[in-house]
N, C-alpha and C positions, 0 to 999 in steps of 0.2 A: 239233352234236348232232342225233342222227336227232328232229325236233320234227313230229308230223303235229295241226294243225289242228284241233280238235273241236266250237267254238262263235266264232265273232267277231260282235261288235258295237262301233259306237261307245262301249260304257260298259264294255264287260267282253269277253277271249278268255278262252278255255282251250286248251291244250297237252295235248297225252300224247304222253312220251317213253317209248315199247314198252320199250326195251331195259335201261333203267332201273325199269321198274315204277314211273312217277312223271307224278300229273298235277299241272296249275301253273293256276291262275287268277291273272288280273291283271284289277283294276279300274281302268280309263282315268277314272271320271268318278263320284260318288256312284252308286249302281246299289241297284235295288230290284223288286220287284213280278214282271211274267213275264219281263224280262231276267234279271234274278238267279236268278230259279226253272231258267227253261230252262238256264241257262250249268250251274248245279251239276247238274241230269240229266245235261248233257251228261256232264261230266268222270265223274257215275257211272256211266253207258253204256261209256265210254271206260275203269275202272276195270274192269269184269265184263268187257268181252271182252280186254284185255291186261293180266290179272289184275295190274293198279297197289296197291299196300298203300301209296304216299306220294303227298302233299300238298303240295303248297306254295300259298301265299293270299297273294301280291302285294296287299296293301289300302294301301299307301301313303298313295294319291290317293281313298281313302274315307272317309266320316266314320263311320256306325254306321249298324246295319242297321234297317230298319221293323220295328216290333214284330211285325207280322202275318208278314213275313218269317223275324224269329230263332224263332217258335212252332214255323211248317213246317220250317226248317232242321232244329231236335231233334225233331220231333215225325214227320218225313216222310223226309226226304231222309237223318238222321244212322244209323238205324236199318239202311236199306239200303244206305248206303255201309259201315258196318261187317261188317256180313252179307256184302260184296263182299270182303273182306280188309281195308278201310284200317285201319293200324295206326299210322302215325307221320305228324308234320303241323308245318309249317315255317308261321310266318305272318309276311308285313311288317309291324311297324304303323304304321297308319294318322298321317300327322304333324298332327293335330289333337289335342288335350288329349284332346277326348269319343272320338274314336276312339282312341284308348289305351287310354283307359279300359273301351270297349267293348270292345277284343280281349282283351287280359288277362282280363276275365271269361269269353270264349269259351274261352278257352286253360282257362281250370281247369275248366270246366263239363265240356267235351268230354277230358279228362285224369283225369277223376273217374269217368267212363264208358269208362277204358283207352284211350285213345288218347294215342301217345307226344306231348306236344305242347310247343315252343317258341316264344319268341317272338325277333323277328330287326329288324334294321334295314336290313341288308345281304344283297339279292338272291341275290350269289356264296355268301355264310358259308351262308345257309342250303341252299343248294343241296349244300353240301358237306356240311352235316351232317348231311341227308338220305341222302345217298348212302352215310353210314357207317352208314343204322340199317340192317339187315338181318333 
């Protein structure tokens, strides 16, 4: 897959696959604060100029987000990335009870504000059921 690079760090990358209109984060390690801030500019930087409408959020290997984190997420970051196009949104969850329990809430929060969103276990499904939304 044509994959160009957008953000790496020890705790989180991001992806954009241009050709797909699809950016992908994965979190290596619980991530928060300016790592997690800066990683999602990125993929919205990466969203506005290869006009991306899908998501995907590898959280596997995360547990939940800092609260001061999930405020800016909706409050900062969710506004502009929708204004960018994103439209539909694949997420891993996280194999921790509480992060389950946290994404599922993200899932309907950000689905309640139009955005197409599921939840997935399996990296391949979701990438595939991405690529069906259009």
């Amino acid at each position: 897959m044509n994959r160009i690079i957008v953000f790496e760090h020890e705790r989180m990358s991001v992806w954009c696959y241009p050709p797909r209109g699809l950016i992908h984060h994965e979190m290596h390690k619980p991530t928060a604060g300016d790592t997690f801030r800066n990683a999602l500019r990125a993929g919205l930087t990466a969203m506005r100029e290869y006009k991306a409408t899908r998501w995907l959020s590898d959280d596997h290997l995360h547990i939940a987000l800092a609260p001061e984190d999930e405020v800016w997420a909706q409050d900062v970051w969710f506004p502009q990335s929708k204004a960018a196009g994103w439209k539909h949104w694949a997420v891993i969850q996280p194999k921790s009870a509480v992060g389950e329990l946290s994404s599922s809430r993200f899932r309907k929060w950000y689905a309640s504000r139009g955005i197409n969103a599921r939840l997935f276990t399996d990296v391949d499904e979701a990438h595939r059921w991405l690529d069906e939304q259009r």
